[in-house]
C-alpha positions as CSV (number, residue, x, y, z in Angstrom):
1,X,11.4,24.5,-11.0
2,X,12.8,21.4,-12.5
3,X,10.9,18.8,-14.0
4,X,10.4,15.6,-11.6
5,X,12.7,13.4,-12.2
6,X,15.8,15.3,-13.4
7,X,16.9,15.7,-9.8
8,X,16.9,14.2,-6.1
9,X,14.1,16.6,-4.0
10,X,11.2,16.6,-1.6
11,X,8.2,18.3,-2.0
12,X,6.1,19.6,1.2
13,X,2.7,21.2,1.1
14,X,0.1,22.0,3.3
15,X,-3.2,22.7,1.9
16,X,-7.2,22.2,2.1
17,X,-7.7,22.2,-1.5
18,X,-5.2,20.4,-4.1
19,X,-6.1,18.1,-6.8
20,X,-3.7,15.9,-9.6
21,X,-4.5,13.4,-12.6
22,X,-3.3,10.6,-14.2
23,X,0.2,12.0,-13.1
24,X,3.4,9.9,-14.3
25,X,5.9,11.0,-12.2
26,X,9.5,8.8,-11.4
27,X,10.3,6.9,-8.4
28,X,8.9,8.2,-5.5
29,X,7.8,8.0,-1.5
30,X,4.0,9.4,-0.9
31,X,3.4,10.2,2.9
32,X,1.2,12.3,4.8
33,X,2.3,14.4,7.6
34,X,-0.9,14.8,9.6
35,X,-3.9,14.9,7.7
36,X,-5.6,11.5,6.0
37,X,-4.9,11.5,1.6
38,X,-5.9,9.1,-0.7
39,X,-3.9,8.5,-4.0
40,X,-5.8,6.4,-6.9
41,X,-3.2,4.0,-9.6
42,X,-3.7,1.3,-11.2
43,X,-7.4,1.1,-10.1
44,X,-7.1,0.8,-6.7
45,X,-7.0,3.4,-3.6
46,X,-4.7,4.0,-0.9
47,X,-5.6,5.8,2.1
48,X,-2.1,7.4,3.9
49,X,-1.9,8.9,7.5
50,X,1.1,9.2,8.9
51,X,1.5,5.7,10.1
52,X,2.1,4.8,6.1
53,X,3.9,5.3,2.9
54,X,2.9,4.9,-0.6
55,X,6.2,4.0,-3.0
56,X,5.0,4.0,-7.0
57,X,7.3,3.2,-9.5
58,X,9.1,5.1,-12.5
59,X,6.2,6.4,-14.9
60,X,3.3,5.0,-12.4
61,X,0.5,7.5,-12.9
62,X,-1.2,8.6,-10.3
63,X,-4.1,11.2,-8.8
64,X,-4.9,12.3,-5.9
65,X,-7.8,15.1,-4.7
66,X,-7.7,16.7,-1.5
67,X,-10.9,19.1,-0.1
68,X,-10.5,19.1,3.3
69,X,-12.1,21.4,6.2
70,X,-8.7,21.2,7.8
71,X,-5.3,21.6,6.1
72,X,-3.3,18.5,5.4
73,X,0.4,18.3,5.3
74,X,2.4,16.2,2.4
75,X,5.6,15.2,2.0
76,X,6.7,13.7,-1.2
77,X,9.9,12.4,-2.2
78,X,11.3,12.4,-5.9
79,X,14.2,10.8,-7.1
80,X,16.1,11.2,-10.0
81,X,15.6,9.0,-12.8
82,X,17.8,6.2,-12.6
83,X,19.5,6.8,-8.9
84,X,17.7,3.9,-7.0
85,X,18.1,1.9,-10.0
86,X,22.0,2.6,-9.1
87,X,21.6,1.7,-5.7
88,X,19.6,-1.3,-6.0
89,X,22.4,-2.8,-8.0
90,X,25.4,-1.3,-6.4
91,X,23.6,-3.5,-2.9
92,X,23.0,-7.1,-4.8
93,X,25.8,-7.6,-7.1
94,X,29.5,-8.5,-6.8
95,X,32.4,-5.7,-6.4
96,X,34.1,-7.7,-9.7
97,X,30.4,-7.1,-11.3
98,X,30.3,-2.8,-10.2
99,X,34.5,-2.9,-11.0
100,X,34.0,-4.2,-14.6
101,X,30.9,-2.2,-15.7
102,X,31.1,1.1,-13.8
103,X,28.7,3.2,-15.8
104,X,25.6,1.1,-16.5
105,X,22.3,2.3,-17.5
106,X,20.4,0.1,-14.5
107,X,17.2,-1.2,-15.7
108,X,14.1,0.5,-14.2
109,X,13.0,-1.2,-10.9
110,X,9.0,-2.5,-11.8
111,X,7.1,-3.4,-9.0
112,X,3.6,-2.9,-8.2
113,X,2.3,0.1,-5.8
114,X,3.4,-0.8,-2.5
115,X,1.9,0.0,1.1
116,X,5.4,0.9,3.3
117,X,5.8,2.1,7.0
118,X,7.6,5.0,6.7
119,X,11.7,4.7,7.3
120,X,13.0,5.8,10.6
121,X,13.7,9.8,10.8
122,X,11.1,10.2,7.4
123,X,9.8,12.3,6.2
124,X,12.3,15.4,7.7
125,X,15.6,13.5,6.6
126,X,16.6,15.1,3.2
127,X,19.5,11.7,2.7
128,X,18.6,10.7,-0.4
129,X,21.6,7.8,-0.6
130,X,20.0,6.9,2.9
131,X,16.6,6.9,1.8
132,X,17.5,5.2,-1.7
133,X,18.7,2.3,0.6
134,X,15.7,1.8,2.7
135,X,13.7,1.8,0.0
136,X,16.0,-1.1,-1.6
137,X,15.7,-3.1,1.1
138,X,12.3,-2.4,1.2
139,X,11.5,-3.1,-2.2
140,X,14.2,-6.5,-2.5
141,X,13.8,-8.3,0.8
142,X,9.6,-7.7,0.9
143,X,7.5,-9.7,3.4
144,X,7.8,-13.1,3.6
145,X,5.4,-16.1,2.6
146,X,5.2,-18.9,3.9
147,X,4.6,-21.1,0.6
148,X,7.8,-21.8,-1.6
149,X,6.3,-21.7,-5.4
150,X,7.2,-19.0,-7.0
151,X,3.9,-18.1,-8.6
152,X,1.5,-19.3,-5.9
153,X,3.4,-17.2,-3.7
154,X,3.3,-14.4,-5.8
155,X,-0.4,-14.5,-6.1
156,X,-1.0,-15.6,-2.4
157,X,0.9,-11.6,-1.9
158,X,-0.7,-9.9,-3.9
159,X,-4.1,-10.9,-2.2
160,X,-2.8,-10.3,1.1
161,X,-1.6,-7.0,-0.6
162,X,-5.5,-6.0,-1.0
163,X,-6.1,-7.1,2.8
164,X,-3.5,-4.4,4.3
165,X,-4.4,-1.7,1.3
166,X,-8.2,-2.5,3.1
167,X,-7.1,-2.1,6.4
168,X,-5.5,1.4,5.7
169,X,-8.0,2.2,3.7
170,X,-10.9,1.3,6.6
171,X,-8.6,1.4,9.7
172,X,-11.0,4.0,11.6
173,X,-13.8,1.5,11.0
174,X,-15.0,-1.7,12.4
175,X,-13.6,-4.7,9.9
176,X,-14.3,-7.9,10.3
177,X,-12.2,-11.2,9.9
178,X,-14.7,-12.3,7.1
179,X,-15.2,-8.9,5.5
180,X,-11.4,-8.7,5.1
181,X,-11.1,-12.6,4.1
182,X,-13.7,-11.3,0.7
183,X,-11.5,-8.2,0.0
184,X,-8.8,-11.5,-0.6
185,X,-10.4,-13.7,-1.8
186,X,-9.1,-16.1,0.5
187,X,-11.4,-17.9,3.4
188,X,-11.4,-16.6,6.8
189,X,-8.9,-18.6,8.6
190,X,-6.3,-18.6,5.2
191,X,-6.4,-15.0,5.2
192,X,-5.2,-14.5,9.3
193,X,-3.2,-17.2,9.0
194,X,-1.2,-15.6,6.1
195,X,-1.6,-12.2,7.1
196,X,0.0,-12.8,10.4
197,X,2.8,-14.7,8.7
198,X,3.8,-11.8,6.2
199,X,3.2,-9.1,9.3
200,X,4.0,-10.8,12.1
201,X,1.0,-9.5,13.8
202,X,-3.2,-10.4,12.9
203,X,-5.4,-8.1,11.0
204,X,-6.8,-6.9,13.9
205,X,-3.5,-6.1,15.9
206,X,-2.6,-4.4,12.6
207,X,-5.3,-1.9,12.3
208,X,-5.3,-1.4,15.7
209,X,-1.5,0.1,15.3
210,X,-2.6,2.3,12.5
211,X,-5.4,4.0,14.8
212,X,-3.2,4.6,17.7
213,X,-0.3,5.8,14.8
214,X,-3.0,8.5,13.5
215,X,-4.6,9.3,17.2
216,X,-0.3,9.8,17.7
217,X,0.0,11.9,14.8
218,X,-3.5,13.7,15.9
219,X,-2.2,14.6,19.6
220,X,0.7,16.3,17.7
221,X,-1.2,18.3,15.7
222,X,-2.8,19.6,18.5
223,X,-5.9,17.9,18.3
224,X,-7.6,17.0,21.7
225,X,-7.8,13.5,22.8
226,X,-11.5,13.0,23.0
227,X,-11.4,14.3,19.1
228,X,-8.2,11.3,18.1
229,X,-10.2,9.2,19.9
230,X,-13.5,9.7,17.4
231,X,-11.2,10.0,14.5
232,X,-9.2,7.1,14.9
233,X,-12.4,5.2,15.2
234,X,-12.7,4.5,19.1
235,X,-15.9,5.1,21.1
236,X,-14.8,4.9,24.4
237,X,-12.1,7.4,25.7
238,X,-10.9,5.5,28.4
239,X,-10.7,2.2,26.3
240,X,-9.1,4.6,24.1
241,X,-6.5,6.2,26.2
242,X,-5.8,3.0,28.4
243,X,-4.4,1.1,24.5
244,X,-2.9,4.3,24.0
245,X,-0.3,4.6,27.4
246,X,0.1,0.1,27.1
247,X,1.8,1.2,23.1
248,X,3.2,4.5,24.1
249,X,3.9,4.3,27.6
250,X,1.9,7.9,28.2
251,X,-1.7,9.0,28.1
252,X,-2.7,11.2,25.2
253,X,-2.8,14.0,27.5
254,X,0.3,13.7,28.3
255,X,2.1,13.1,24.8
256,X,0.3,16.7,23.8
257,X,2.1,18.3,26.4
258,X,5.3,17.2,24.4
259,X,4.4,18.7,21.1
């Protein structure tokens, strides 16, 4: 196998048992296929079902430990040094810019980890270019603030930033408005207010997406609905099941039945 990095590729696994340290691997897309995986960098954790990707940047290390009663199903993407560098600036400069200086060595793109919903048709399409441009977009246009300093703003993200890696990482649990407001460092009503704005949707409407996401992804897997319900952090089934049909327009018997 080639070292990662040296070439585009996607790596799948399904596994109960799989461990990796202080990793530095290049660009890449963490997701979870069905299962729940948590990766540690930079000091912090991030908790992925399959309602959310992780994207880490060129020499970010990582680790990750998985020891699970049930197998868990990855899907990693790893690009080649360099090729969303290429892409990145092939999207935001002019043609005369690309026409003059055809061969450039693009600097590396540095950002910090960054919580991403995964791109339409992940993780099955194999696209790189395609995938390369999402991420761009992803990565250039960001979420929006609603305060116009430059550094303020950056700092008023990054707390935010915490707020949604809390939800993910404690979406199957009850969280409440002040709890999340500490995790930011931000008072209660700043933090919804802001967190709505950069979302478009509350802290609470936020979470409770990623629940139904992973009951979705549950229900897939085969997993009855009584058993998403529990898992996704619901204690009434038909409380449950009647958020379930208003976001997906069926009950979770019925999307099963679909698998």
């Amino acid at each position: 196998m080639l070292p990662l990095g040296s070439a585009n590729c996607v790596l799948h696994a399904r596994s109960r048992r799989h461990s990796v340290r202080d990793l530095p691997g290049p660009l890449s897309i963490k997701s979870v296929v069905s299962g729940s995986v948590t990766w540690h960098t930079e000091g912090r954790f991030y908790r992925l079902t399959p309602s959310s990707a992780l994207v880490l940047a060129d020499g970010q290390p990582y680790s990750l430990h998985i020891d699970e009663a049930r197998p868990v199903e990855t899907h990693c993407v790893f690009f080649e040094h360099g090729f969303v560098e290429d892409v990145h600036r092939t999207m935001r400069l002019p043609e005369h810019i690309l026409l003059d200086d055809p061969h450039p060595r693009p600097a590396p793109l540095a950002f910090a980890p960054r919580l991403i919903a995964p791109p339409d048709a992940f993780p099955l399409n194999r696209d790189f270019m395609w995938l390369a441009e999402q991420l761009v977009r992803s990565l250039s246009d960001g979420p929006s603030c609603p305060v116009r300093r430059p550094s303020t703003q950056a700092e008023l993200l990054r707390r935010i930033s915490r707020a949604q890696q809390y939800l993910h990482a404690h979406f199957d649990a009850p969280v409440s408005l002040a709890e999340l407001a500490r995790e930011a460092c931000l008072s209660p009503y700043h933090l919804h207010r802001s967190f709505r704005s950069v979302f478009r949707r509350t802290p609470l409407a936020y979470q409770t997406e990623l629940r139904l996401l992973h009951a979705r992804a549950l229900l897939l897997d085969g997993r009855s609905a009584a058993e998403a319900c529990l898992d996704s952090g619901y204690e009434s089934l038909p409380s449950f099941t009647q958020l379930f049909k208003r976001r997906f327009g069926c009950t979770p018997s019925q999307i099963r039945k679909i698998r």
